[in-house]
C-alpha positions in Angstrom: 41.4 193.2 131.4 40.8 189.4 131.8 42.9 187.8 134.5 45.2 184.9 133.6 43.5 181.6 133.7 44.5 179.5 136.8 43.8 176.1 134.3 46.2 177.3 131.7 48.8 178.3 134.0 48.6 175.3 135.7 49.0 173.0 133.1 52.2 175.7 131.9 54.2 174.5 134.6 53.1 177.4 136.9 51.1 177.8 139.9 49.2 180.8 140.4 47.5 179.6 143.7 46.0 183.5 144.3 44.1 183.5 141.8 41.7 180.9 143.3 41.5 183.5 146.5 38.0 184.4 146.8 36.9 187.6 148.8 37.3 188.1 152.1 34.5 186.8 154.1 32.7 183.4 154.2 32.8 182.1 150.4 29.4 180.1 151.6 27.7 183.4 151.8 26.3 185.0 148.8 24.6 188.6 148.7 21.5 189.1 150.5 19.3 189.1 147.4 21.1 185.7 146.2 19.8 183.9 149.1 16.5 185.0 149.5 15.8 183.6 145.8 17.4 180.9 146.8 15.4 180.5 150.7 12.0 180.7 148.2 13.2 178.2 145.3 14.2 176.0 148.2 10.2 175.8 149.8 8.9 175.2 146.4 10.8 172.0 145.5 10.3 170.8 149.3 6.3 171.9 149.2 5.2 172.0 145.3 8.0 169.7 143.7 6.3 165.9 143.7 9.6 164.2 142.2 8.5 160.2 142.5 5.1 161.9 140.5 7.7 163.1 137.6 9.3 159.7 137.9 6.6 157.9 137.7 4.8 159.9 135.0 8.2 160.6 133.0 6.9 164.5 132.9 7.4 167.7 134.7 3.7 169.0 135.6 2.9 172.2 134.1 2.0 173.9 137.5 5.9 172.7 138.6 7.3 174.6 134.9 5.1 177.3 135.7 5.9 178.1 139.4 9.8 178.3 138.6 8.9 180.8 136.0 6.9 182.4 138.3 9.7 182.7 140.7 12.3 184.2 137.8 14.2 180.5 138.1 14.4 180.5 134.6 15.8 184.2 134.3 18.5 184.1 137.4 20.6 185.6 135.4 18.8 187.9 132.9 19.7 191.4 133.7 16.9 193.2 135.9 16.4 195.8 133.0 15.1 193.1 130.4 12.8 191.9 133.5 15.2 188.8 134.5 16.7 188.6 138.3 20.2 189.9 137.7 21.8 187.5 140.3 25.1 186.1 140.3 26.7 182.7 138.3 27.0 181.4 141.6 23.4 182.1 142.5 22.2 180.2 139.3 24.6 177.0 140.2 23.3 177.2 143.7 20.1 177.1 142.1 20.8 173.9 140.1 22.0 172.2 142.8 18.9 172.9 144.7 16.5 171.8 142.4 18.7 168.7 140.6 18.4 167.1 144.2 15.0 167.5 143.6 14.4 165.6 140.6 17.6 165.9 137.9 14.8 166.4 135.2 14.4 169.9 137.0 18.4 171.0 136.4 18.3 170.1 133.1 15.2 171.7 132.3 16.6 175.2 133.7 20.0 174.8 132.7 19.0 174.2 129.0 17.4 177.3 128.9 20.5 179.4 131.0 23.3 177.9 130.2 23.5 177.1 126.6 19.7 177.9 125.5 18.8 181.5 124.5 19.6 183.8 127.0 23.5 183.4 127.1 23.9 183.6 123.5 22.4 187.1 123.6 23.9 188.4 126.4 27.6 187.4 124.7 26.7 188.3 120.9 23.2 189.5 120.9 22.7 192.9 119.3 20.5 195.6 121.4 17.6 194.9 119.4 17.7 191.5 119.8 18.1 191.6 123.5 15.3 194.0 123.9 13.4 192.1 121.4 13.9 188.5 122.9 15.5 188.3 126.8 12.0 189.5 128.8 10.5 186.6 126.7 13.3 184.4 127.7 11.9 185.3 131.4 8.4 183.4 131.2 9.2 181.4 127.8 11.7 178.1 127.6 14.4 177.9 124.8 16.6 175.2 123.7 20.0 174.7 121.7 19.6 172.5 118.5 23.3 171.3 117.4 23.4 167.9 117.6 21.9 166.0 114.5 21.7 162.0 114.2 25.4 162.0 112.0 27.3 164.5 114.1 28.1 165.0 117.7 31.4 166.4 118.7 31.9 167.1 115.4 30.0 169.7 114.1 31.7 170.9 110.9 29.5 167.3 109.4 26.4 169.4 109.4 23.3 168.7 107.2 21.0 171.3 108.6 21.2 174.5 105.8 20.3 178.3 106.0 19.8 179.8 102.4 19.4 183.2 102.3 17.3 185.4 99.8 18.5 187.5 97.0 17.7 190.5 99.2 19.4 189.3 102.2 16.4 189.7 104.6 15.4 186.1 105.0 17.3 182.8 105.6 15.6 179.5 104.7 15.9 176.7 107.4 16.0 173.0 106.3 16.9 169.9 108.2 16.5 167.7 111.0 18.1 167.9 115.1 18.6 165.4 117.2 18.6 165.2 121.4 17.1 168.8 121.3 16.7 169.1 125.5 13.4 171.1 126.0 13.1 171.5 122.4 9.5 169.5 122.8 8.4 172.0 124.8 10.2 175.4 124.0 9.1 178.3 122.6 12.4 180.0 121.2 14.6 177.8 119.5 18.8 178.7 119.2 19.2 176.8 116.2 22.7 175.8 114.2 22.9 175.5 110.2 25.3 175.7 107.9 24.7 178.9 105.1 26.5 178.1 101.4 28.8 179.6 100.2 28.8 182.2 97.6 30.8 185.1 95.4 29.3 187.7 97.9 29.7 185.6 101.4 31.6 183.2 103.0 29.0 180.9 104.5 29.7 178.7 107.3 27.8 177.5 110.3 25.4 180.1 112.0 23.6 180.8 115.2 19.7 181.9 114.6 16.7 182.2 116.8 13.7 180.1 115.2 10.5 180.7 117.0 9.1 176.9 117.9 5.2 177.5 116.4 6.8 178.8 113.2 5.8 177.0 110.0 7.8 174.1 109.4 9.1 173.4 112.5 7.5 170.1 114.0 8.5 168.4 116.7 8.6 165.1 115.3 9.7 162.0 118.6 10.2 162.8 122.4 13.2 160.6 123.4 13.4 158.4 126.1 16.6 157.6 128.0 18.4 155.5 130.9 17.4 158.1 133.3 16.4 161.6 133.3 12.9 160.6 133.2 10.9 163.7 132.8 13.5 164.9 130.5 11.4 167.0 127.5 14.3 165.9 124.9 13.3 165.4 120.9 13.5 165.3 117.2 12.9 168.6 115.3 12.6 168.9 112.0 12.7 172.1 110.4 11.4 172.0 106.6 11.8 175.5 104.6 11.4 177.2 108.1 11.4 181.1 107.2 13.6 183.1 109.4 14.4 186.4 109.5 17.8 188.0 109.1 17.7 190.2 112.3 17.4 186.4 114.2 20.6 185.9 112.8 23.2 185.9 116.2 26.5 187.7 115.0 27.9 187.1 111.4 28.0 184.5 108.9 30.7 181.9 110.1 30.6 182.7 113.6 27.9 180.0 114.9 30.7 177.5 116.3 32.5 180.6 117.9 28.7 181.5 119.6 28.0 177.8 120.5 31.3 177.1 122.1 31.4 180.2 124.1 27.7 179.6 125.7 29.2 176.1 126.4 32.1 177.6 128.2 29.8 179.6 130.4 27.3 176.8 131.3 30.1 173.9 131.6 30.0 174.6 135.4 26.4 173.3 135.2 27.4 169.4 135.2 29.8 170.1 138.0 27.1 171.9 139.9 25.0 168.5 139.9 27.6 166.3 140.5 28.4 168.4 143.4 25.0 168.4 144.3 24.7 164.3 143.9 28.0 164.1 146.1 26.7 166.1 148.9 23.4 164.0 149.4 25.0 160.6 148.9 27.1 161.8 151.9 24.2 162.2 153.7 22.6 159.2 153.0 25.6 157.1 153.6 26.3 158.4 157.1 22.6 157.8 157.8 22.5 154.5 156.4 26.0 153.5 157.7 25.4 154.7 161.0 21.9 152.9 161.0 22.5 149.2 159.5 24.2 146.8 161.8 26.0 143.6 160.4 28.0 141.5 163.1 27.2 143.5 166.1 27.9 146.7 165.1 27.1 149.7 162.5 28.7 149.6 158.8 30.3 152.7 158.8 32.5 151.0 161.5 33.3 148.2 159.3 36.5 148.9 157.3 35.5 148.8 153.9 32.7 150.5 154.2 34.6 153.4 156.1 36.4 153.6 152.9 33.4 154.1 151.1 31.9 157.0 153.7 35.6 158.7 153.8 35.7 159.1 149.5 32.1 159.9 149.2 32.6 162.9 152.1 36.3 164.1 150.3 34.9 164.0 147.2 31.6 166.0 147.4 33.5 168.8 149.5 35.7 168.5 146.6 33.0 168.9 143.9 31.8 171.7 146.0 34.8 173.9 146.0 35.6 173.2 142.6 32.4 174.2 141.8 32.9 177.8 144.5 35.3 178.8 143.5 35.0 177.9 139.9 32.3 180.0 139.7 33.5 182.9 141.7 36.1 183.8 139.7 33.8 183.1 136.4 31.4 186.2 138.3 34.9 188.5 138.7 35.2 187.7 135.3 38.1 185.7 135.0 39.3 183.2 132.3 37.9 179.8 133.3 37.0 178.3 130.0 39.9 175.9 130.8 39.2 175.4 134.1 35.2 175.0 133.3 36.8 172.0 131.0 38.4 170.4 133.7 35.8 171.0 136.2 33.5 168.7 134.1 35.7 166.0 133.2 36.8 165.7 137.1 33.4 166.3 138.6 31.3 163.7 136.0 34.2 160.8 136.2 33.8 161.0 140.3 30.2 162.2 140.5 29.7 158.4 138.9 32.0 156.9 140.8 30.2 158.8 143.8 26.8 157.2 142.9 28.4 154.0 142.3 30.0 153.5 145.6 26.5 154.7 147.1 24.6 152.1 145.4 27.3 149.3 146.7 27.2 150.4 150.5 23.2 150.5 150.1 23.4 146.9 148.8 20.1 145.5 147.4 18.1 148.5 148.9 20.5 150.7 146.4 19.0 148.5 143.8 15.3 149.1 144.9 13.4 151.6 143.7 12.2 154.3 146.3 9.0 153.5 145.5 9.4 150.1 146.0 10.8 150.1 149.4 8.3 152.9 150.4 5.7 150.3 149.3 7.1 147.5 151.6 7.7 150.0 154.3 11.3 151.2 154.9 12.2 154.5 153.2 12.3 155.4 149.8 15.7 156.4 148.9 16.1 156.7 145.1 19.9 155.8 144.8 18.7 153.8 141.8 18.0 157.0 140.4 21.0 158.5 141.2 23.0 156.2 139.4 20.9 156.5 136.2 20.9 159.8 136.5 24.5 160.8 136.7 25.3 158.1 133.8 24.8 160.7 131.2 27.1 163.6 132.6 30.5 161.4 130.9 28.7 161.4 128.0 26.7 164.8 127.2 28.2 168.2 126.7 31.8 166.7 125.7 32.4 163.2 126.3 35.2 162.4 128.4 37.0 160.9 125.4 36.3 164.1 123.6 36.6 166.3 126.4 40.2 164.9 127.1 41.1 165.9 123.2 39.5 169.0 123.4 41.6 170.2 126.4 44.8 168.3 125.6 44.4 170.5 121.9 43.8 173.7 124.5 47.3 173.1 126.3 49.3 172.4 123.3 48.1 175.7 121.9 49.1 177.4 125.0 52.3 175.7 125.0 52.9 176.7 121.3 52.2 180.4 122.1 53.5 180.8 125.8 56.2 183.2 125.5 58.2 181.4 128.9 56.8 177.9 129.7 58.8 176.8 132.7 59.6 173.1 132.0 61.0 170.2 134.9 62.6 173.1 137.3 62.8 171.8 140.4 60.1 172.4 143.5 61.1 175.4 145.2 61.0 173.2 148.8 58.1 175.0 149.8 54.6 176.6 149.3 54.3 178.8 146.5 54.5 182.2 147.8 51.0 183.2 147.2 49.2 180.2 148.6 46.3 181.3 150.7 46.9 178.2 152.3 48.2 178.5 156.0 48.4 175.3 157.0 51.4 173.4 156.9 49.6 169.7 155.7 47.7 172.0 152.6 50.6 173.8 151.8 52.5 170.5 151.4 49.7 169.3 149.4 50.3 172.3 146.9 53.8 172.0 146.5 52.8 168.7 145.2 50.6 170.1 142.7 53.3 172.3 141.6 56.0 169.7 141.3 53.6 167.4 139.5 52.3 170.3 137.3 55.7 171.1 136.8 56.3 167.2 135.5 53.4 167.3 133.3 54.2 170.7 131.4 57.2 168.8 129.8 55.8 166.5 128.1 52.5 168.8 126.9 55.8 171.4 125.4 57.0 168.1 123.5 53.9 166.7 121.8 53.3 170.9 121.1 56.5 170.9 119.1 55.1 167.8 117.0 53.4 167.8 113.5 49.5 167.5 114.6 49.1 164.8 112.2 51.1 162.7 114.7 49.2 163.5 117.6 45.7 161.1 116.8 48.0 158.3 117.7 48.6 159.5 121.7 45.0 160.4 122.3 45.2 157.8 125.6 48.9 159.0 126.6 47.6 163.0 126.3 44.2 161.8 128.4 46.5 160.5 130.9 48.4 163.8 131.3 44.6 165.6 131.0 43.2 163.6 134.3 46.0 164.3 136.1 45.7 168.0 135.5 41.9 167.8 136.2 43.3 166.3 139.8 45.7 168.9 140.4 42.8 171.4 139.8 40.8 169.8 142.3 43.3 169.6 144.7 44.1 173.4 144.2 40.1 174.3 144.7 39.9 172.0 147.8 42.8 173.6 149.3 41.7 176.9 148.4 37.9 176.7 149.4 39.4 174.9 152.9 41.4 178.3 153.7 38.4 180.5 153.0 36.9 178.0 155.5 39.0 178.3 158.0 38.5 179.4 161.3 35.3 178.4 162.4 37.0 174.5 163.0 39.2 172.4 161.0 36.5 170.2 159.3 37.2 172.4 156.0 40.6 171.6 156.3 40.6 167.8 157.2 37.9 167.6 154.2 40.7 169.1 151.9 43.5 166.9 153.6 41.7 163.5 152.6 40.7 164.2 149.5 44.3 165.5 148.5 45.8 162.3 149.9 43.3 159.8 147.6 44.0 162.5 144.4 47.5 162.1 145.3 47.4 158.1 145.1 45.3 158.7 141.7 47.8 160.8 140.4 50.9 158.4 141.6 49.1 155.7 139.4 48.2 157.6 136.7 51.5 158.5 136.0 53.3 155.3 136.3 50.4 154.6 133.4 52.2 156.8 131.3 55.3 154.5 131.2 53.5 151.4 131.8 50.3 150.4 129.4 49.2 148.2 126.9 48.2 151.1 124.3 50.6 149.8 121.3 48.8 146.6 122.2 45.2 147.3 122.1 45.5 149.4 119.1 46.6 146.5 117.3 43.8 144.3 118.6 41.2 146.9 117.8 41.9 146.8 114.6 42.2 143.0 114.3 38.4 143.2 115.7 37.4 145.7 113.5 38.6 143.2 110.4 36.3 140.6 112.4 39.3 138.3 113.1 37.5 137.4 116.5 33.8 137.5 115.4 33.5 134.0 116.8 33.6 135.1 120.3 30.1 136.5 119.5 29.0 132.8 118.9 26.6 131.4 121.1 24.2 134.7 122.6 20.9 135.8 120.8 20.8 140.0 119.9 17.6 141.6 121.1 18.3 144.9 119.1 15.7 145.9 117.5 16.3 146.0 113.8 17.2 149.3 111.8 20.1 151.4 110.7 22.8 152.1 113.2 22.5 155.7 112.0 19.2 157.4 110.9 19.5 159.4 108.1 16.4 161.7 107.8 14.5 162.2 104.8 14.5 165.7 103.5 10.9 167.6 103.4 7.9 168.1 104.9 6.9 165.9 108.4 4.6 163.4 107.8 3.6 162.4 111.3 2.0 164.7 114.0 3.9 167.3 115.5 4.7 166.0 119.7 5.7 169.8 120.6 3.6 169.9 124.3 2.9 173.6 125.1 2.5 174.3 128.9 0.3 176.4 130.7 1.1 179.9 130.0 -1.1 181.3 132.4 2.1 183.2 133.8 3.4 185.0 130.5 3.6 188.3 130.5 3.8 188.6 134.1 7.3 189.2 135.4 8.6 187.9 138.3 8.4 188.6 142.0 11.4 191.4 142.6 10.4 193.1 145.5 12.7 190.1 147.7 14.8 189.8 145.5 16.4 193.2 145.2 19.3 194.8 147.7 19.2 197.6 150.1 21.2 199.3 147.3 19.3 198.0 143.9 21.8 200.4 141.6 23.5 197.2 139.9 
């Protein structure tokens, strides 16, 4: 049985601090198999990873792609019996974080493939035969997830991209056009979304199916090119009366949405796994730096506002880290963390920015400077620049944090409308919750905070439940509010939790936690005196006065370098006209499967 979600218990009013427990021993330590994957993967980016090459040339090599496939990084956590790895979720974020240090274009390339491309679609709704048929392949071959197309984002019900099946029901013709595909210009299995029509005989509705790339019909028709991410294989496909068989169908008719979100809800710990990873080398190269530029006779870091700077870059990214350890612990013991996932994102792509940002201030100009640059002129290359354009897209991709905030705010009235005892504005009970694993008397004060302020927050999610929906558009800001401040209190919980787990070797886990839980607190303080105090009523009114173009003389007096066109591209049905872009890697390593014979436990019976 699935154990209650911490996320949706938290924002119920109720604090279930045992659940974020982990195992007894050091949570830092993974099996013995885990880490030896993990010791290899770590000497290939530092010997055969050239990441100011994949800058410079906007391209992973093909020797890079094919030594991670070589090394099962792109099957971590395929089952050993359809030739994958069979390590743990937290082996795979461990992975990303490793090799998104290395160059981000790396973590996205693998995470594309793992956490929403083929392999976790068939492991959730794949039939035998189609596991068999399609997961070894998924070991040396790259897939991708086409959704998105140029008139839909978060909402997919818009789709244009159809699935026609034959009289016979053996064949489904594909037909239309994705947009922001990541690897789709260089994968070889394609998870692809279209809507089937409805008929007498079926319901239709949008459907999951595996397209192979080099069928015909499917071109690859741009390679897009972004702020960062540089290296990033990201494109238009068109698919034109692509022929796909009905055993490619995943699950039913109707079900594509249900297959799509819950691959999301396994790989949204991805994101957090980066930003954790950006966190934890920006507090590296911010002690460095601060401890190594002088101004007015002595070091930065010593200065006052810098210190600021070093002491919320170092809470944060030990924050980001246990959210992310203990996130994906209880994801491995199978818990519910679909909510949690959700609020591990927002949190950890709102401060991974900030993170970056403060990085790129206390580096000054040289934050500004490209590695490259500074290598050139002789100092060290340190490609905070990069960083920053980097981490841009994680508030953005994978639910926007406007979306993101609707999407869980629409979570927690549903669990309010179906929570059979929601506990609403009781009073703290004076003291830690009785299963805190939290022995220190500063943590456990910390919690009883989060349970007092979770407590505050479930009364107002309970009123907005018990309101028409229709009403609800209206508040989108005033539910965000109550959203972010959840996403704290979750962060505060993982800090305090990873920081016991810590404990004992000395009390830097615990002053870590301590800090961090003291800024989240101020964050919190503020965010709800916002709920009381703001100018929404205001700015509503405004925006719309703008959008009637009562202000459109404020534009006066600045030239527009857009390049002209349609804000939104609306493809042409049929056939491509242009070449087809789709770059195909070496594949002197397919069919080969990867090296094992580390990677497997004294007892190799899982």
């Amino acid at each position: 049985m699935t154990a209650p979600g911490f996320g949706a218990e938290l924002l119920l009013g109720r604090l279930r601090t045992g659940l974020l427990t982990p195992p007894p021993g050091d949570p830092r330590r993974l099996e013995d198999a885990d880490e030896q994957f993990l010791t290899r993967l770590r000497e290939f980016c530092e010997n055969k990873v050239d990441s100011h090459l994949i800058e410079r040339e906007d391209r992973i090599p093909d020797q890079v792609i094919e030594g991670l496939k070589d090394l099962g990084a792109f099957a971590i956590k395929i089952p050993q019996e359809y030739g994958g790895l069979g390590l743990s979720g937290r082996c795979y974020l461990r992975a990303l974080m490793l090799v998104n240090s290395t160059h981000s274009a790396l973590g996205e390339l693998l995470a594309a493939h793992q956490a929403i491309g083929l392999p976790q679609p068939l492991l959730l709704f794949g039939t035998d035969e189609q596991k068999r048929a399609f997961l070894p392949r998924c070991v040396h071959e790259i897939s991708a997830f086409a959704l998105t197309e140029p008139d839909i984002g978060n909402d997919p019900f818009r789709m244009h991209t159809t699935a026609v099946p034959d009289r016979s029901g053996d064949t489904y013709t594909l037909s239309g056009v994705k947009l922001w595909t990541t690897n789709g210009t260089i994968a070889d299995l394609l998870v692809v979304m279209a809507m089937v029509p409805p008929a007498e005989d079926r319901a239709g509705g949008m459907t999951a199916f595996v397209v192979e790339a080099d069928t015909p019909g499917v071109t690859v028709e741009h390679r897009s090119s972004f702020l960062g991410l540089r290296g990033l294989e990201n494109g238009v496909i068109r698919l034109h009366d692509v022929a796909v068989p009905a055993a490619n169908r995943i699950g039913e008719e109707g079900e594509g949405l249900t297959v799509a979100l819950a691959a999301q809800e396994t790989g949204r710990l991805s994101l957090p796994a980066v930003c954790a990873a950006a966190a934890k080398w920006s507090a590296k190269v911010a002690r460095e730096w601060a401890g190594a530029r002088v101004q007015w006779g002595r070091p930065i870091g010593e200065h006052d506002a810098v210190a600021g700077k070093l002491a919320y870059i170092a809470a944060t990214a030990f924050a980001l880290e246990a959210m992310v350890e203990i996130s994906g612990g209880r994801a491995d013991l199978g818990g519910d963390t679909a909510l949690e996932a959700e609020l591990a994102k927002l949190f950890a792509s709102e401060h991974g920015w900030l993170v970056a940002d403060e990085l790129m201030q206390l580096r000054g100009g040289r934050g500004y400077e490209t590695a490259e640059s500074a290598a050139a002129r002789g100092e060290r290359g340190v490609p905070v620049e990069r960083l920053l354009r980097d981490l841009r897209i994680g508030r953005i991709f994978d639910g926007s944090t406007e979306a993101l905030r609707s999407f869980i705010a629409d979570a927690v009235l549903t669990h309010h409308r179906t929570a059979a005892d929601t506990t609403l504005d009781a009073p703290g009970s004076g003291e830690a919750p009785a299963d805190s694993p939290v022995g220190s008397r500063v943590l456990a004060g910390h919690l009883l905070f989060v349970e007092q302020a979770a407590r505050r927050i479930a009364g107002p999610f309970a009123e907005f439940a018990r309101r028409p929906e229709g009403e609800l558009g209206t508040f989108q800001r005033h539910l965000g509010r109550l959203v972010d401040i959840g996403s704290e209190l979750y962060a505060m919980s993982t800090a305090c939790a990873y920081a016991a787990a810590l404990a004992g070797s000395d009390d830097t886990p615990a002053r870590l936690a301590d800090l961090f839980c003291r800024q989240a607190r101020i964050r919190i303080t503020e965010l709800f005196a916002r709920l009381v105090a703001n100018t929404d009523d205001h700015d509503r009114a405004l925006a719309r006065a703008v959008l009637a173009g009562d202000f459109t003389w404020l534009e006066e007096g600045v030239v527009d370098p857009s390049i002209d066109g349609p804000w939104i591209a609306e493809p042409k049905p049929g056939a491509a006209i242009g070449p087809d872009l789709r770059r195909r890697t070496v594949t002197s390593g397919v069919g080969a499967s990867p090296d094992l014979t580390e990677c497997k436990g004294a007892d190799d019976g899982r």
